[in-house]
MISE-445087 format. One record per residue (C-alpha): residue in three letters; x, y, z. Coordinates in steps of 0.2 Angstrom, whole numbers, plus 5000, padded with zeros to 4 digits. Each point is the difference from the previous one (the first is absolute). Layout:
REM residues N
- ALA:X:Y:Z
...
//
This chain:
REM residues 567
- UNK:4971:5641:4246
- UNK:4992:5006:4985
- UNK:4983:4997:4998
- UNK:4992:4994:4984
- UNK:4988:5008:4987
- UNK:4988:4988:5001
- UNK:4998:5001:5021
- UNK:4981:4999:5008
- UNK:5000:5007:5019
- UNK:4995:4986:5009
- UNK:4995:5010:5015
- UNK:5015:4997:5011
- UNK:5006:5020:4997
- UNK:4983:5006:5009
- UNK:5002:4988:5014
- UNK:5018:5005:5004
- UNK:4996:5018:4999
- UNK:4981:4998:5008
- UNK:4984:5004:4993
- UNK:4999:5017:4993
- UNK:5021:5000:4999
- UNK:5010:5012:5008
- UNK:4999:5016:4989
- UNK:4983:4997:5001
- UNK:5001:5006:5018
- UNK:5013:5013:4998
- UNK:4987:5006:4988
- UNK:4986:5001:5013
- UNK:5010:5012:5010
- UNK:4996:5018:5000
- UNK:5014:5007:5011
- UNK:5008:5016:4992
- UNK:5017:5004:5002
- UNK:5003:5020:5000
- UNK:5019:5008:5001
- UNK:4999:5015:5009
- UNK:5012:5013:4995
- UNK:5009:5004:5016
- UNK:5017:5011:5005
- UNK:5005:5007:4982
- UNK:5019:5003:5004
- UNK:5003:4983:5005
- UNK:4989:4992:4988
- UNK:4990:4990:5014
- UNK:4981:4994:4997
- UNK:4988:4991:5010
- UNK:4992:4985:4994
- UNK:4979:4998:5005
- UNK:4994:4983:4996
- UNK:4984:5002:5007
- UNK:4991:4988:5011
- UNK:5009:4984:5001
- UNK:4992:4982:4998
- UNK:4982:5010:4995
- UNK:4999:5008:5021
- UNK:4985:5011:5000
- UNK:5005:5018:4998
- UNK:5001:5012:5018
- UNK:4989:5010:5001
- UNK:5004:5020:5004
- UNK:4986:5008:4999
- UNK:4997:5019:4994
- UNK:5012:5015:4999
- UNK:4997:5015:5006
- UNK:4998:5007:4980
- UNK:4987:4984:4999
- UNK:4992:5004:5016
- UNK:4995:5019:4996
- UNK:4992:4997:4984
- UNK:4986:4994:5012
- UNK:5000:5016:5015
- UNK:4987:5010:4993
- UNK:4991:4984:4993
- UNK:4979:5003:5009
- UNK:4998:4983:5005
- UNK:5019:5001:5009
- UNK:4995:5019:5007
- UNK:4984:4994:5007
- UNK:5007:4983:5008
- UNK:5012:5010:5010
- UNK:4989:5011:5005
- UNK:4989:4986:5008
- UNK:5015:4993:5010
- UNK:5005:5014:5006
- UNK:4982:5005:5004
- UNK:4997:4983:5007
- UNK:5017:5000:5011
- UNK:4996:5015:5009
- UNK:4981:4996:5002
- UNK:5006:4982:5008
- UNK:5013:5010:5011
- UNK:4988:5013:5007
- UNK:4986:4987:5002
- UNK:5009:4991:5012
- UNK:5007:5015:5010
- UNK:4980:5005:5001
- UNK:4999:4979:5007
- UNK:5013:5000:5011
- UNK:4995:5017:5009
- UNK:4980:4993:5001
- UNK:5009:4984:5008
- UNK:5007:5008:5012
- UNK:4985:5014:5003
- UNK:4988:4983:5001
- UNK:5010:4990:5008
- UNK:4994:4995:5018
- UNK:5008:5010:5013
- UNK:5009:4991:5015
- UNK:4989:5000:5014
- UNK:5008:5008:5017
- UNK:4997:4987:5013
- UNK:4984:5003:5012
- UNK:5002:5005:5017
- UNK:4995:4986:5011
- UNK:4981:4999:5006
- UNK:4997:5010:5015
- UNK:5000:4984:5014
- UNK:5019:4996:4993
- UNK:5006:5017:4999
- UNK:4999:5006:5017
- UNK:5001:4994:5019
- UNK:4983:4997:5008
- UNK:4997:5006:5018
- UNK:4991:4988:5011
- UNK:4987:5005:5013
- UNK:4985:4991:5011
- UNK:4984:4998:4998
- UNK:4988:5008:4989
- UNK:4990:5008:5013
- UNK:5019:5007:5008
- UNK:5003:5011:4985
- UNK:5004:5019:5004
- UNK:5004:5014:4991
- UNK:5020:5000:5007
- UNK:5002:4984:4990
- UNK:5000:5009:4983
- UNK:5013:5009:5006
- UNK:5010:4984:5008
- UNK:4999:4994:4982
- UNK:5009:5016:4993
- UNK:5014:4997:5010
- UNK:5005:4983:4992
- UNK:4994:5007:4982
- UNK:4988:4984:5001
- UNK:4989:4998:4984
- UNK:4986:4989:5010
- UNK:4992:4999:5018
- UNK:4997:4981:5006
- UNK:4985:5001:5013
- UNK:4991:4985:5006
- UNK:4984:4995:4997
- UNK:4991:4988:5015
- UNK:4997:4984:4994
- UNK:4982:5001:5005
- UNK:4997:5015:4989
- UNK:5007:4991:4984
- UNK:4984:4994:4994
- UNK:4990:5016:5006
- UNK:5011:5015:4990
- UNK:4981:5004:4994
- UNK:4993:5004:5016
- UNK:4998:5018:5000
- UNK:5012:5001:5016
- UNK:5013:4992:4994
- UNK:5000:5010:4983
- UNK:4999:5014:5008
- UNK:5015:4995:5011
- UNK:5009:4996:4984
- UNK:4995:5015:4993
- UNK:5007:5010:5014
- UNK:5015:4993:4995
- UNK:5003:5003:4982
- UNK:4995:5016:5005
- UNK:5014:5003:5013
- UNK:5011:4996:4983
- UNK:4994:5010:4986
- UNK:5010:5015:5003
- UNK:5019:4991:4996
- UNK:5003:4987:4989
- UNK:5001:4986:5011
- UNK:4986:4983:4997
- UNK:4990:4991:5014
- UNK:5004:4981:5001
- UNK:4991:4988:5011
- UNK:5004:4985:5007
- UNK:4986:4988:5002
- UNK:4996:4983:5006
- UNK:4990:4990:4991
- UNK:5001:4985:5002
- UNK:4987:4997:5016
- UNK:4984:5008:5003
- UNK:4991:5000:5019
- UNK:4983:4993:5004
- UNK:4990:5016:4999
- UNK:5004:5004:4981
- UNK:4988:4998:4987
- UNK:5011:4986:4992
- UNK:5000:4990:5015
- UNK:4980:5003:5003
- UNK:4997:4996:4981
- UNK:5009:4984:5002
- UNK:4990:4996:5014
- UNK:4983:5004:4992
- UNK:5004:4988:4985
- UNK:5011:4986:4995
- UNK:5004:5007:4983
- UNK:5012:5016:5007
- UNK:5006:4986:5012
- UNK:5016:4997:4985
- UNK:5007:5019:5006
- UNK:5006:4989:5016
- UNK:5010:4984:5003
- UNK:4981:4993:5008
- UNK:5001:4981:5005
- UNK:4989:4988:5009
- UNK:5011:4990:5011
- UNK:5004:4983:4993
- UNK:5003:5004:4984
- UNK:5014:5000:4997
- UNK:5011:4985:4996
- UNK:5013:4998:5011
- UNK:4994:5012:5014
- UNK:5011:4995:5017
- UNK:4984:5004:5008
- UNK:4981:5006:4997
- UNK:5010:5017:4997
- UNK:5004:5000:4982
- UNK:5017:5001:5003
- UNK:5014:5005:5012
- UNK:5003:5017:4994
- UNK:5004:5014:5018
- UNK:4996:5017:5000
- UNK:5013:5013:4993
- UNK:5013:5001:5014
- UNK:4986:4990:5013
- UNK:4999:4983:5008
- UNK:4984:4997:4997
- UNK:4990:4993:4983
- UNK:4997:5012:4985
- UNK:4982:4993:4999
- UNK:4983:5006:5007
- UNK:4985:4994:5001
- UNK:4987:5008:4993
- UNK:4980:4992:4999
- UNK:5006:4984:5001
- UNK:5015:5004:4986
- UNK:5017:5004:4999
- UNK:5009:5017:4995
- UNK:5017:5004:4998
- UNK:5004:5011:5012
- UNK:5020:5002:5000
- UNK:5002:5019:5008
- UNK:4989:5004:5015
- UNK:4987:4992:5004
- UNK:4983:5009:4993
- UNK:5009:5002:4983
- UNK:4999:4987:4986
- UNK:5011:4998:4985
- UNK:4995:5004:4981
- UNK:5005:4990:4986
- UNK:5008:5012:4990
- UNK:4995:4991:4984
- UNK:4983:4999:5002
- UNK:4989:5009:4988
- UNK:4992:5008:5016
- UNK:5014:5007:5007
- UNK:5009:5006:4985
- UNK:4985:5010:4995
- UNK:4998:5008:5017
- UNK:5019:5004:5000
- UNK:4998:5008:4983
- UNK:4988:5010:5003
- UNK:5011:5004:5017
- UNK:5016:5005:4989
- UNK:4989:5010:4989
- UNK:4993:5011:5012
- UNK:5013:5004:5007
- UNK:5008:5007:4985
- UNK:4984:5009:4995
- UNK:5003:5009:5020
- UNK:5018:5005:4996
- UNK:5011:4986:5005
- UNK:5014:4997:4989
- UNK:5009:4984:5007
- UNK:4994:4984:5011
- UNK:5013:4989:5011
- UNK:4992:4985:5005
- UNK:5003:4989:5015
- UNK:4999:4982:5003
- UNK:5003:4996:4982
- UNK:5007:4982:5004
- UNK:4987:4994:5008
- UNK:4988:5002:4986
- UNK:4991:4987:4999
- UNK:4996:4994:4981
- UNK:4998:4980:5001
- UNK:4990:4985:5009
- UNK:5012:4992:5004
- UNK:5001:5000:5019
- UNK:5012:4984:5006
- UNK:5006:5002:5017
- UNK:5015:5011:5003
- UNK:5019:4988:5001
- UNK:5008:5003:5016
- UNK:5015:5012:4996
- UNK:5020:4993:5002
- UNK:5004:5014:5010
- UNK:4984:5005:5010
- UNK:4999:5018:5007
- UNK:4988:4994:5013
- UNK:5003:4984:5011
- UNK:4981:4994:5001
- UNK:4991:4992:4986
- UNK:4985:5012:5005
- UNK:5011:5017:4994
- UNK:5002:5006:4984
- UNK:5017:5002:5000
- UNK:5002:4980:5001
- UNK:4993:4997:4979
- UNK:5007:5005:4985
- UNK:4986:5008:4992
- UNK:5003:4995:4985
- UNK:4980:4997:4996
- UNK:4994:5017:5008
- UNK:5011:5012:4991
- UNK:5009:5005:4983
- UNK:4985:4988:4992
- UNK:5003:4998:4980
- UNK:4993:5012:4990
- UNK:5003:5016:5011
- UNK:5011:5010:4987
- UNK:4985:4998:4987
- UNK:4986:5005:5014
- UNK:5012:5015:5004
- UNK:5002:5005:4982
- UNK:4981:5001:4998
- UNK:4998:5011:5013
- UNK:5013:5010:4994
- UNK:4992:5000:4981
- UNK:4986:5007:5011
- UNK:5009:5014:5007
- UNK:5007:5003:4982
- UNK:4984:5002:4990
- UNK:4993:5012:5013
- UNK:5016:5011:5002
- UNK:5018:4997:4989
- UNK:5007:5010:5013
- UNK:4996:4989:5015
- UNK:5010:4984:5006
- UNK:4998:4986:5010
- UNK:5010:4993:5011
- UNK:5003:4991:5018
- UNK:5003:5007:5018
- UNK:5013:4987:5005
- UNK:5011:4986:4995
- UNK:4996:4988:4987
- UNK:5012:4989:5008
- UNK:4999:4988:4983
- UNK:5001:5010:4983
- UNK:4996:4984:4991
- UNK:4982:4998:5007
- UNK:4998:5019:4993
- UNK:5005:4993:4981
- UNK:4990:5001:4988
- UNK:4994:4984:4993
- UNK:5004:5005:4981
- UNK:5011:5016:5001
- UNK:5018:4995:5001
- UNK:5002:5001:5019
- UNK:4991:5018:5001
- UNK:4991:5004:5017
- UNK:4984:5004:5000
- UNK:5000:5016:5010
- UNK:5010:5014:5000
- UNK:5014:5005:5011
- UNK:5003:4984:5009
- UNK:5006:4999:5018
- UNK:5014:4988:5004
- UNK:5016:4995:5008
- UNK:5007:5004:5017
- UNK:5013:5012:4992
- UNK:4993:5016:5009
- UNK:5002:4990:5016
- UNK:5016:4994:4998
- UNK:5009:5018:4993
- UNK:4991:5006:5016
- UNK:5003:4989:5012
- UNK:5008:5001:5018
- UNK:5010:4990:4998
- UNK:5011:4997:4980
- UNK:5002:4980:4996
- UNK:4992:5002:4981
- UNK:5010:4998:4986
- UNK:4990:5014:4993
- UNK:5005:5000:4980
- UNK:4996:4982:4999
- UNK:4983:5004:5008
- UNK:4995:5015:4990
- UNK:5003:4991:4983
- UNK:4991:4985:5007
- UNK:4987:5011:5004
- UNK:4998:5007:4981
- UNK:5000:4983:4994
- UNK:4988:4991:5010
- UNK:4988:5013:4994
- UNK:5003:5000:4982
- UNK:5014:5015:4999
- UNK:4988:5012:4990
- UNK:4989:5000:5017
- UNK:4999:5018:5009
- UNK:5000:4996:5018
- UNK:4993:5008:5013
- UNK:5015:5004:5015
- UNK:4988:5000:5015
- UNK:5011:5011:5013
- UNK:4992:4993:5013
- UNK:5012:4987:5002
- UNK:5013:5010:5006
- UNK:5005:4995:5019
- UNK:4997:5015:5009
- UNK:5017:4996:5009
- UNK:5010:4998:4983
- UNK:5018:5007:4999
- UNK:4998:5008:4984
- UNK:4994:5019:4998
- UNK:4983:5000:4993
- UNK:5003:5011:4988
- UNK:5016:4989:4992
- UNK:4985:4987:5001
- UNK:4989:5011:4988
- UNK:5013:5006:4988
- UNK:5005:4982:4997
- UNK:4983:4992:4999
- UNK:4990:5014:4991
- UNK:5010:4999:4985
- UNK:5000:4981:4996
- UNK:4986:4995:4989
- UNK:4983:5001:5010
- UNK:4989:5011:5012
- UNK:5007:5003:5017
- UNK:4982:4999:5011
- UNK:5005:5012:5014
- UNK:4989:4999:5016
- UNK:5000:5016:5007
- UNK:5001:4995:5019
- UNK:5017:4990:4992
- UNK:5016:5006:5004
- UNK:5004:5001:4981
- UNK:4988:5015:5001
- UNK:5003:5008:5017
- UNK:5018:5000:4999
- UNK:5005:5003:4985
- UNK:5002:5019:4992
- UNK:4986:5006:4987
- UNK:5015:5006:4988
- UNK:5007:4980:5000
- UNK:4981:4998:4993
- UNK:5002:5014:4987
- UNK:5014:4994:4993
- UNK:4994:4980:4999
- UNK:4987:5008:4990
- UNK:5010:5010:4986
- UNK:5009:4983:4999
- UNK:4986:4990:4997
- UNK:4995:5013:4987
- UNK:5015:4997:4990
- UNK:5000:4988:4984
- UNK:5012:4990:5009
- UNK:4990:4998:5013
- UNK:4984:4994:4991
- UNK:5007:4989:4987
- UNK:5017:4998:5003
- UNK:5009:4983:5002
- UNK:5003:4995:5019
- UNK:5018:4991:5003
- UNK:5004:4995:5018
- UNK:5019:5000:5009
- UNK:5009:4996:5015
- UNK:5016:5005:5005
- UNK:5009:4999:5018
- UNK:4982:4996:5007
- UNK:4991:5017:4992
- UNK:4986:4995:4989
- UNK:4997:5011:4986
- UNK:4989:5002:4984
- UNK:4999:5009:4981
- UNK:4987:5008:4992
- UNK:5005:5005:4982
- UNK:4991:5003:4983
- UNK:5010:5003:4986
- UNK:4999:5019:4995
- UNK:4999:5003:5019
- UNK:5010:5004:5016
- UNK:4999:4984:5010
- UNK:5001:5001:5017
- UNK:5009:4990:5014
- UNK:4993:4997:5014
- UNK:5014:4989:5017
- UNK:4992:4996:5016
- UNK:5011:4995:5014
- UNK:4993:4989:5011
- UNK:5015:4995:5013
- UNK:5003:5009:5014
- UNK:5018:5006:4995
- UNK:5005:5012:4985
- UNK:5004:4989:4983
- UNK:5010:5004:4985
- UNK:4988:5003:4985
- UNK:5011:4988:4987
- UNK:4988:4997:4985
- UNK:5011:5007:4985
- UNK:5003:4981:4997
- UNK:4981:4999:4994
- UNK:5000:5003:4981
- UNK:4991:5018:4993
- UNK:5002:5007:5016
- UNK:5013:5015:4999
- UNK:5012:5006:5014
- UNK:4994:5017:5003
- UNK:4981:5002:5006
- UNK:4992:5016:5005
- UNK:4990:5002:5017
- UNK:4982:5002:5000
- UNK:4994:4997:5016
- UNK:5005:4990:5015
- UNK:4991:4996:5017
- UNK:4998:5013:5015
- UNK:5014:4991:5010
- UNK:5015:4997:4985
- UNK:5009:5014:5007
- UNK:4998:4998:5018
- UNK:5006:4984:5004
- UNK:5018:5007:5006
- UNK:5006:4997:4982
- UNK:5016:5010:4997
- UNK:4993:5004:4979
- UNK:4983:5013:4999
- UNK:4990:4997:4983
- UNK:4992:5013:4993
- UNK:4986:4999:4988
- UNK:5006:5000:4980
- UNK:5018:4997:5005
- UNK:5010:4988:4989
- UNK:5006:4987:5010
- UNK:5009:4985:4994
- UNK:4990:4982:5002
- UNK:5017:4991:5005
- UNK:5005:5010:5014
- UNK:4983:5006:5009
- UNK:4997:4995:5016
- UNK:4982:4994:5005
- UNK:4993:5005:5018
- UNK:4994:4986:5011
- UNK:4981:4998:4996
- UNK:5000:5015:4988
- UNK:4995:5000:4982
- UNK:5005:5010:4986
- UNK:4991:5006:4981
- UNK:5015:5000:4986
- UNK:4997:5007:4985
- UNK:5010:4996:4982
- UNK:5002:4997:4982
- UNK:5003:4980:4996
- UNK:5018:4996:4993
- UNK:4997:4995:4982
- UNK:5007:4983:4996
- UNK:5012:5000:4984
//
């Protein structure tokens, strides 16, 4: 169609082709199109049309040409020279921090040795006033670490009298050449007539509170005009005695009356006691009748027992006791006393002279279960491993044992308890109860002393020297009726330690138990494990394999060995 001369746009062509029109746009682009000359001979060229639908061009940095104009700029010299500077200073400063780390750092601690009271056995002897120069040397058989000797009760109260100091004295004396500590057991719990507590009590009301001091009938509930049916320890006759027209506790024999072991009286007497005693040389106090402390009011008559001992209603054995001993509050009034020993010697201890029979009434009231004395005694082990007669399942009653009293306890092993007619050989007896944790207490009239060789004692005392020993990990086995224990700490030998309690040779069959290997070496065995008519001789440091040894009737035997490391 042609169009005519005279023809006015109308605006239609602009809105077909948009505002602007097409070559408008074209016109905006600035791409450049180059033709690169490429192979000659063959006439080929490369075509660059730049950046495509207006893309930001890469970027690709300097050339090397580019880059060396700058080398020897100043300002590029001296920046390199700082980080290179810098670098090194950095590097070097913390090589100079890590080596004063590790100079500063605090060194690992080798664990203490135990105290001297758990380290070593403790000979056991009479009376104070029986103590002779051949007891020092009784005690260097066993290798003992302290001497028990017994105070009388009636002297408790009067250690400042000259002669009992200088009785005392005597004593510490007879020790000072070795290293081994007096420790005394004392009672004091009762006082007699004649001391001064008594006679001040008498004089005046006021000291009255040191005694359980009543007037009859006043006590609700009394089943008589006595204030209440309480016996005399292991007696058939009432614990109370009439004094002026009162009545005083008198549960032991008669002439001695009971203290409240609470009262502010009595615990400053028994302070001062405790401290003197220190100040003389004593290093450790053991100390009797400690569950029938007496620490409350309350005095309701005794419950006649489900099982009486005793027949008649008059005997002691025919109540419960449960009012006149193990009163509430004994493990606190224990630890007091023991905070007194404490502040007048760290190195001293206190503990009991027999057994606490219930660990819970030792408990201290906000402790955790703690006891409040040191070196507890408890249990009816030591009787049953040496008993006439074997019936005990002794692994069960050993960790019962540990468990009742906490199993951080430290027990006294009193070796007393051994029946003189017991089938075992003493010295298998002492191997196997010296290296448990505890202190064997070794009375020196006992056959655990008297029958048993000094070098058994000299070797339980190396053993108990070792880290192992002190603050290893105690597991307990049993296997073909042997009873047997560990004692390892990671770093150290352990040692392993099988009692045989039957009267026939066992097969020692523990390699089922995890961490314990299959060859053990001998350390020491008891005087009769090679002359029981056994076909096999052991000799000391001889491997010998744990799943084919066989253990002598009533003999013990020390292993030691490195723990099989678990994969």
């Amino acid at each position: 169609m042609v169009k005519e001369e005279n023809y006015v746009p109308d605006g239609a062509d602009e809105e077909m082709l948009g505002a602007g029109g097409a070559d408008e746009k074209l016109a905006e682009r600035r791409d450049e199109v180059k033709f690169i000359k490429g192979d000659h001979q063959n006439g080929d060229a490369k075509i660059d049309i730049g950046n495509l639908n207006g893309a930001k061009p890469e970027f690709t940095g300097m050339s090397k040409e580019e880059l060396m104009k700058y080398a020897n700029d100043p300002f590029w010299v001296r920046l390199r020279w700082i980080f290179f500077v810098g670098f090194w200073a950095i590097w070097v400063a913390m090589l100079v921090g890590a080596i004063l780390i590790i100079i500063g750092a605090p060194k690992c601690a080798a664990p203490q040795p135990l105290p001297w009271y758990k380290r070593g056995l403790h000979a056991k002897f009479g009376n104070v006033d029986n103590a002779k120069p051949e007891d020092v040397l009784s005690t260097k058989k066993i290798y003992a670490s302290g001497a028990i000797y017994e105070l009388p009760a009636m002297q408790t109260y009067e250690v400042k009298k000259p002669d009992v100091e200088a009785q005392i004295k005597r004593l510490v004396d007879l020790y000072k050449s070795s290293d081994v500590k007096v420790i005394l057991d004392l009672t004091p719990n009762y006082v007699n007539k004649d001391s001064q507590l008594f006679k001040d009590a008498l004089a005046s009301e006021e000291k009255r509170s040191a005694f359980v001091w009543q007037n009859s009938g006043t006590v609700v509930g009394a089943s008589s005009e006595l204030p209440n049916n309480w016996r005399k320890v292991g007696g058939n006759v009432s614990a109370w005695e009439q004094v002026e027209g009162s009545y005083v506790l008198s549960q032991f024999e008669a002439g001695n009356y009971d203290l409240k072991m609470n009262s502010t009286i009595v615990r400053h007497e028994l302070d001062a006691v405790l401290q003197h005693l220190i100040g003389l040389g004593v290093q450790g106090f053991r100390l009797k009748n400690t569950k029938f402390f007496l620490l409350t009011d309350n005095l309701a008559d005794e419950e006649i027992s489900s099982t009486p001992r005793d027949p008649n209603m008059i005997d002691y054995g025919f109540y419960m006791h449960t009012q006149s001993t193990f009163q509430q509050g004994l493990g606190d009034v224990l630890y007091d006393y023991l905070g007194v020993v404490k502040n007048a010697s760290a190195d001293a201890f206190l503990s009991v002279a027999e057994d606490i029979v219930r660990p819970e009434a030792y408990v201290l009231s906000q402790a955790g279960g703690a006891l409040g004395i040191d070196l507890p005694m408890f249990g009816e082990f030591m009787k049953s491993v040496g008993a006439s007669k074997q019936d005990k399942n002794l692994r069960q009653q050993l960790q019962q044992t540990f468990q009742e009293t906490g199993n951080s306890s430290w027990l006294q092993w009193n070796f007393g308890d051994v029946y003189v007619d017991t089938p075992s050989h003493p010295s298998a007896l002492t191997l196997f109860m010296a290296l448990l944790p505890g202190v064997p207490i070794v009375p020196v009239d006992s056959i655990g002393y008297t029958n048993v060789n000094e070098e058994i004692f000299k070797q339980v005392q190396q053993l108990r020297t070792s880290p192992s020993y002190m603050h290893g990990e105690l597991n307990i086995f049993e296997a073909n009726k042997l009873i047997a224990y560990s004692r390892i700490k990671s770093g150290s030998p352990g040692f392993f330690v099988i009692f045989n309690p039957t009267d026939l040779p066992q097969l020692s069959n523990f390699t089922a138990v995890p961490k314990l290997p299959e060859k053990m070496t001998i350390s020491y065995f008891s005087e009769n494990y090679n002359s029981n008519n056994s076909s096999t001789h052991y000799a000391h440091s001889a491997k010998v394999n744990l799943n084919e040894m066989m253990i002598p009737a009533h003999a013990a035997i020390v292993l030691t060995y490195v723990p099989v490391k678990s994969e």
